[in-house]
N, CA, C and O of each residue as an XYZ file, in Angstrom:
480
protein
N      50.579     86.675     70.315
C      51.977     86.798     70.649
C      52.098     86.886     72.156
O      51.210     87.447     72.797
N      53.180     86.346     72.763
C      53.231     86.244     73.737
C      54.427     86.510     74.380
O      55.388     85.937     73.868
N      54.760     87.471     75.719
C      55.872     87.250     76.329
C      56.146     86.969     77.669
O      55.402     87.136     78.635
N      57.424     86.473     77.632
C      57.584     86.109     78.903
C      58.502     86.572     80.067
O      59.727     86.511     80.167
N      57.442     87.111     81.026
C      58.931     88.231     82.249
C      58.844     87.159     83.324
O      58.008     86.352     83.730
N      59.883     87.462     83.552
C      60.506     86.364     84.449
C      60.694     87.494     85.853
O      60.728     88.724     85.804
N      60.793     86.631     87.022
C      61.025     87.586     88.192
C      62.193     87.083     88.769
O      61.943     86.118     89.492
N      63.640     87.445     88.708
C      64.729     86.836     89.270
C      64.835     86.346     90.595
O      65.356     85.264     90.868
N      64.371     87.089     91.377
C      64.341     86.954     93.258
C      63.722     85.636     93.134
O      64.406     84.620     93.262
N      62.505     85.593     92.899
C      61.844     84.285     93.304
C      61.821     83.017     92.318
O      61.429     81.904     92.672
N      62.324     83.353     90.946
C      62.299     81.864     89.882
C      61.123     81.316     89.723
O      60.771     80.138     89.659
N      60.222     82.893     89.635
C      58.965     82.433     89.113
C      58.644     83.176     87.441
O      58.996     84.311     87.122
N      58.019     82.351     86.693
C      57.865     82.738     85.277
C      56.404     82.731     85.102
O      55.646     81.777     85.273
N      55.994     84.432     84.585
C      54.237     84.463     84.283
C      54.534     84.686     82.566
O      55.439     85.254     81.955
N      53.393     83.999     82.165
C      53.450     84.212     80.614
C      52.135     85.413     80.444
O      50.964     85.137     80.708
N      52.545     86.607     80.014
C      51.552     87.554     79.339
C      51.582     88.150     77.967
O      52.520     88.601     77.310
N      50.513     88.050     77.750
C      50.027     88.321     76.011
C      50.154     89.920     75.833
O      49.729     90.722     76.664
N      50.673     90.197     74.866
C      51.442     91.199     74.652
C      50.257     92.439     74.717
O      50.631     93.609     74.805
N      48.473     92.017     74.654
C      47.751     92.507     74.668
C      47.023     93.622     76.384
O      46.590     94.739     76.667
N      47.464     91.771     77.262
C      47.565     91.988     78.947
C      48.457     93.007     79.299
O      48.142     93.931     80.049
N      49.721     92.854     78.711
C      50.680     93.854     79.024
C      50.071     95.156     78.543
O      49.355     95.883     79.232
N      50.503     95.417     77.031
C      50.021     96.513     77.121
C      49.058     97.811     77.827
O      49.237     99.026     77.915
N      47.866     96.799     78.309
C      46.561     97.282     78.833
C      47.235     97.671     80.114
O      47.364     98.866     80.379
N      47.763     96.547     81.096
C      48.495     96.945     82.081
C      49.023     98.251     82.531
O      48.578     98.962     83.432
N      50.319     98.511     81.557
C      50.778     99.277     81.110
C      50.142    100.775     81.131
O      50.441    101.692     81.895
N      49.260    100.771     80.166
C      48.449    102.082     79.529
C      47.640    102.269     81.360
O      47.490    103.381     81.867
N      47.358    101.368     81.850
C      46.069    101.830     83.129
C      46.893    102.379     84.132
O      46.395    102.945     85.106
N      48.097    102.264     83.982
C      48.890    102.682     85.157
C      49.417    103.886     85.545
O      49.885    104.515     84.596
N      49.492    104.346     86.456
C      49.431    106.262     86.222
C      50.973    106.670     85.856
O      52.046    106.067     85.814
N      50.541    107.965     85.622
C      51.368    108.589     84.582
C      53.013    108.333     85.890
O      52.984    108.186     87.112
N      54.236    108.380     84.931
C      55.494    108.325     85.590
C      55.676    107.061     86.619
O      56.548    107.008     87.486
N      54.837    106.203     86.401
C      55.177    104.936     87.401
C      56.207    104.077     86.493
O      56.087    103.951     85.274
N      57.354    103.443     87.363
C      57.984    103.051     87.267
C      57.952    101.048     87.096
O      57.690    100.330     88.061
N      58.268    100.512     85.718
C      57.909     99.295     85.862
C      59.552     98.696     85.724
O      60.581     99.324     85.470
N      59.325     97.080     86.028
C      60.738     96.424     86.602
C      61.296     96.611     85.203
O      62.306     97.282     84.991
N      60.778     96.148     84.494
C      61.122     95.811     82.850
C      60.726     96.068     81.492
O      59.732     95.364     81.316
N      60.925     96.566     80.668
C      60.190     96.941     79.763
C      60.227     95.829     78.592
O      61.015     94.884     78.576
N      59.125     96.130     77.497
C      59.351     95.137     76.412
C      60.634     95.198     75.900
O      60.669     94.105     75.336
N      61.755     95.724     75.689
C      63.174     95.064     74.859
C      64.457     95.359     76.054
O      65.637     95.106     75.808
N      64.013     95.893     77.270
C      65.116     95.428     77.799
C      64.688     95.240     79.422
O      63.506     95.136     79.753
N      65.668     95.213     80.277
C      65.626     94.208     81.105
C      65.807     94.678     82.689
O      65.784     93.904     83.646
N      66.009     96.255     82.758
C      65.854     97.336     83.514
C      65.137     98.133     83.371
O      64.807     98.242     82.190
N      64.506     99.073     84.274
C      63.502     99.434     84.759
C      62.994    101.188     83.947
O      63.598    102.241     83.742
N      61.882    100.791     83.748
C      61.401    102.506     82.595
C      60.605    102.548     83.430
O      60.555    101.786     84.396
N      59.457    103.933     83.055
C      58.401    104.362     83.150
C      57.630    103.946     82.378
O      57.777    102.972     81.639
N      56.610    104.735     82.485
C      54.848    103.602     82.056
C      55.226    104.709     80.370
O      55.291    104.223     79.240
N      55.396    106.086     80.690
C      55.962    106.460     79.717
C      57.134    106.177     78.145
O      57.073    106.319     76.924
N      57.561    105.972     78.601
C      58.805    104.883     77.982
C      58.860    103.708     77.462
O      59.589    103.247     76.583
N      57.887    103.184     78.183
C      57.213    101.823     77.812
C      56.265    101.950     76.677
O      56.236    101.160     75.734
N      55.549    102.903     76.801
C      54.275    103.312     75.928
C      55.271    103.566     74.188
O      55.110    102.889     73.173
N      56.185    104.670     74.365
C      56.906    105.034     73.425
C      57.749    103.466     72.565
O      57.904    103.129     71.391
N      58.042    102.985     73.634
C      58.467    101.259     72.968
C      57.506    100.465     72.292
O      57.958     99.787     71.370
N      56.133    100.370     72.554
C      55.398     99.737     72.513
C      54.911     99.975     70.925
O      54.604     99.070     70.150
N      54.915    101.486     70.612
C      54.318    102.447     69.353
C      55.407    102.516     68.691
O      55.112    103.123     67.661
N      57.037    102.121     68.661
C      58.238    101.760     68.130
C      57.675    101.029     67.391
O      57.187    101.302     66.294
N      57.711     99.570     68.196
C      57.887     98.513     67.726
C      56.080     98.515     66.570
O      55.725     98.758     65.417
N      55.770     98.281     67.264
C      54.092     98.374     66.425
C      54.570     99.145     64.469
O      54.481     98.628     63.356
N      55.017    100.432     64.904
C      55.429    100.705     63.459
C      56.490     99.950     62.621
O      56.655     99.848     61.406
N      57.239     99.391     63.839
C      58.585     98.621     62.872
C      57.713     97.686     62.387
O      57.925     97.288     61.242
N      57.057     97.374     62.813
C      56.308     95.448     62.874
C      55.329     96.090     61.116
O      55.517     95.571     60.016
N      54.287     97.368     61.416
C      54.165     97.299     60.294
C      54.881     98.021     58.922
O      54.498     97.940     57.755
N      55.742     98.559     59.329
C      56.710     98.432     58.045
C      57.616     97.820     57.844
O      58.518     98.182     57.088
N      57.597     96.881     58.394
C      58.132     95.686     57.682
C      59.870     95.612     57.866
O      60.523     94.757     57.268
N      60.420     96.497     58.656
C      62.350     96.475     58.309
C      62.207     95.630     59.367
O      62.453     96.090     60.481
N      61.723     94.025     59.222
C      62.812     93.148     59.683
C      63.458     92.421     58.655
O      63.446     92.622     57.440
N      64.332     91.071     59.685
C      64.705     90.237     58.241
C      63.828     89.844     56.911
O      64.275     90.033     55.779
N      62.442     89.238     57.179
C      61.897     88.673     56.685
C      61.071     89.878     55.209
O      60.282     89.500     54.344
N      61.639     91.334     55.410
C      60.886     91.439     54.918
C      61.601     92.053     53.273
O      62.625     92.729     53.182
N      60.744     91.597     52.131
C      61.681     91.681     50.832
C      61.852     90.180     50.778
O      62.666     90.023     49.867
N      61.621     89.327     51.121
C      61.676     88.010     50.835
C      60.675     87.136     50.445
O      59.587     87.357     50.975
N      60.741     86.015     49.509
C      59.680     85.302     48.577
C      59.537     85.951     47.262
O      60.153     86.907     46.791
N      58.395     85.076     46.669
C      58.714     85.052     45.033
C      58.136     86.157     44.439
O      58.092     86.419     43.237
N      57.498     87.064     45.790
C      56.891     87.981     44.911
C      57.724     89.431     44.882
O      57.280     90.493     44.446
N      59.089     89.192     45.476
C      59.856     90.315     45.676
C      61.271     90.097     44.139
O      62.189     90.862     43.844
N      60.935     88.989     43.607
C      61.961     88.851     42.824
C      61.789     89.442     41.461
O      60.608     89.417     41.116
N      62.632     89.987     40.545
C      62.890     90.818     39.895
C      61.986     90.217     38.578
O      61.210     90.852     37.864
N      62.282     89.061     38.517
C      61.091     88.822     36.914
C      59.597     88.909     37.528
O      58.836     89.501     36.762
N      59.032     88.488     38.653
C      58.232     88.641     38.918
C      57.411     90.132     39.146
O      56.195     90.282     39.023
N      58.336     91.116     39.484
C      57.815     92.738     39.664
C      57.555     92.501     37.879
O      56.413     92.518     37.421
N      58.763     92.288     37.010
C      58.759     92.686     35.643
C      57.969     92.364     34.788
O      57.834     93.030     33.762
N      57.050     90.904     35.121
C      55.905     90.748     34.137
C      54.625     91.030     35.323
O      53.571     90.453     35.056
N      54.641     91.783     36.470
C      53.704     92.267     36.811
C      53.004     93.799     36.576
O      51.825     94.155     36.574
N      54.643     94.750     36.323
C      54.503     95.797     35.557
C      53.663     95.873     34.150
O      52.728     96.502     33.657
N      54.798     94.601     33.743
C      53.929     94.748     31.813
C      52.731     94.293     32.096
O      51.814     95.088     31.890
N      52.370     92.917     32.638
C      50.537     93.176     33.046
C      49.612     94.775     33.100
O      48.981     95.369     32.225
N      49.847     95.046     34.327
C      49.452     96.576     34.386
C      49.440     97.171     33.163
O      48.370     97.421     32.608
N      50.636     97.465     32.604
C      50.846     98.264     31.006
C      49.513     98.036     30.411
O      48.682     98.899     30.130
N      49.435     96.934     30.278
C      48.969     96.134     29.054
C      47.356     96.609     29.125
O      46.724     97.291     28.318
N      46.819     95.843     30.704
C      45.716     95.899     30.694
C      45.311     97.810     30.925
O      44.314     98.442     30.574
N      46.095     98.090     31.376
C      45.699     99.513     31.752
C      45.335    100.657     30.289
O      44.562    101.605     30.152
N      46.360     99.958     29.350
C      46.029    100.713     28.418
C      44.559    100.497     27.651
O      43.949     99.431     27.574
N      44.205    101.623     27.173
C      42.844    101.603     26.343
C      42.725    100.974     25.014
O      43.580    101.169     24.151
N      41.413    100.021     24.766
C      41.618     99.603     23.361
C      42.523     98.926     22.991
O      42.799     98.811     21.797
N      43.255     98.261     24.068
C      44.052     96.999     23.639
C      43.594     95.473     24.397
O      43.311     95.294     25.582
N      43.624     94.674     23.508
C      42.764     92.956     24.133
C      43.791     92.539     24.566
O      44.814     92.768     23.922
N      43.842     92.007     25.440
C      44.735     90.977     26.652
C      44.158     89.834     26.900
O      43.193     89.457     27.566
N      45.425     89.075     25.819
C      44.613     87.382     25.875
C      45.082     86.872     27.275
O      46.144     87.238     27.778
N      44.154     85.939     27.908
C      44.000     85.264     28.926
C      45.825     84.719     29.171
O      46.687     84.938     30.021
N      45.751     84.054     28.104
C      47.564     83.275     28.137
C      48.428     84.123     28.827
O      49.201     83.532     29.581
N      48.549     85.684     28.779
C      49.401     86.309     28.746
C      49.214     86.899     30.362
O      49.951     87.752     30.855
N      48.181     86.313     30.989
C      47.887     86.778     32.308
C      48.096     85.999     33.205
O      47.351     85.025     33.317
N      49.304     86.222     34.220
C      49.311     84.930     35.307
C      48.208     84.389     35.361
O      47.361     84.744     34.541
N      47.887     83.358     36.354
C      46.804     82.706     36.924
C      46.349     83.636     38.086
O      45.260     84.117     38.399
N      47.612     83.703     38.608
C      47.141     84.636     40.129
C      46.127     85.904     39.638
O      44.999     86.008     40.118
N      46.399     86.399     39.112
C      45.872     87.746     38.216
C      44.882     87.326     37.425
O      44.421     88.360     36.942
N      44.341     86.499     37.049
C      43.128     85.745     35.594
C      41.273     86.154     36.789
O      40.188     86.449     36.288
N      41.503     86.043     37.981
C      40.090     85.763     38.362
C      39.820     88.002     38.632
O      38.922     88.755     38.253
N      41.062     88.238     39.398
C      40.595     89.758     39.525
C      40.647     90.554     38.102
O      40.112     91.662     38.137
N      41.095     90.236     37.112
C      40.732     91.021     35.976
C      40.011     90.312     34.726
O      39.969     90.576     33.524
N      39.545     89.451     35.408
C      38.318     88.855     34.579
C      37.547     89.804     33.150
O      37.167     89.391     32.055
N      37.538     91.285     33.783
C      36.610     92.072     32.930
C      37.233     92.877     31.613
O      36.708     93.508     30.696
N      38.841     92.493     32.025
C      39.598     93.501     30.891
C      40.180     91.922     30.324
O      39.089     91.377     30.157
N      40.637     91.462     30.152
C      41.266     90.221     29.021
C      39.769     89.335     28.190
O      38.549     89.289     28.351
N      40.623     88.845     27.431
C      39.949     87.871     26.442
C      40.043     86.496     26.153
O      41.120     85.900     26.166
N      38.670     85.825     25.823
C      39.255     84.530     25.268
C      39.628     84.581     23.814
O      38.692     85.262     23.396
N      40.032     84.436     23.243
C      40.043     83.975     21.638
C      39.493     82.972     21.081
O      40.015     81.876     21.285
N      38.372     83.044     20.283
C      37.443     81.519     20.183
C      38.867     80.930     19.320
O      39.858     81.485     18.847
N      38.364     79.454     19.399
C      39.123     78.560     18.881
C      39.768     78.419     17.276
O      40.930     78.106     17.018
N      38.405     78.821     16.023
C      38.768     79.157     15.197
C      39.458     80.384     14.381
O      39.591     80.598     13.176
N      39.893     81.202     15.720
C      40.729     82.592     15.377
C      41.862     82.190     14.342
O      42.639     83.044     13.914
């Protein structure tokens, strides 16, 4: 990932990896003052910056952006025959024919379902 600070006075543009920055950032002594921080566009401390940096990092991994809750695995029949899977296989002393097991799901629970020979 990459961003890009721009320096207004001179109309020069450096591209730094959000990794460069950071490091930057963290080496720089305590209460120094930088032009810009990652989400806005006036001037923080190395402090402040740090606190933005450990924001965003948690937003990023929990997930409250748009994108997140979206695709086929967030949709409601799909939780619902992933539950009854679970049920099924979880319970004791009950056979779980292959048919009844997605595909996605057939190679990791290989050890709890069944085939049914042919002449059943």
């Amino acid at each position: 990932m990459t961003t890009t600070h721009e320096t207004d006075a001179r109309d020069v543009q450096r591209v730094v990896t959000l990794g460069e920055g950071f490091t930057a950032v963290k080496a720089a002594p305590p209460g120094q003052e930088f032009d810009r921080s990652l989400r806005a566009r006036w001037s923080k401390t190395r402090e402040e910056i740090l606190v933005e940096f450990s924001d965003g990092l948690a937003e990023r991994i929990n997930r409250s952006d748009a994108r997140f809750r979206v695709g086929r695995k967030w949709e409601f029949a799909w939780q619902n025959s992933a539950r009854h899977l679970a049920n099924k296989v979880n319970t004791k002393r009950l056979i779980v024919h292959r048919s009844e097991v997605p595909k996605e799901f057939r190679e990791r629970l290989a050890a709890r379902i069944y085939d049914f020979p042919d002449e059943y």
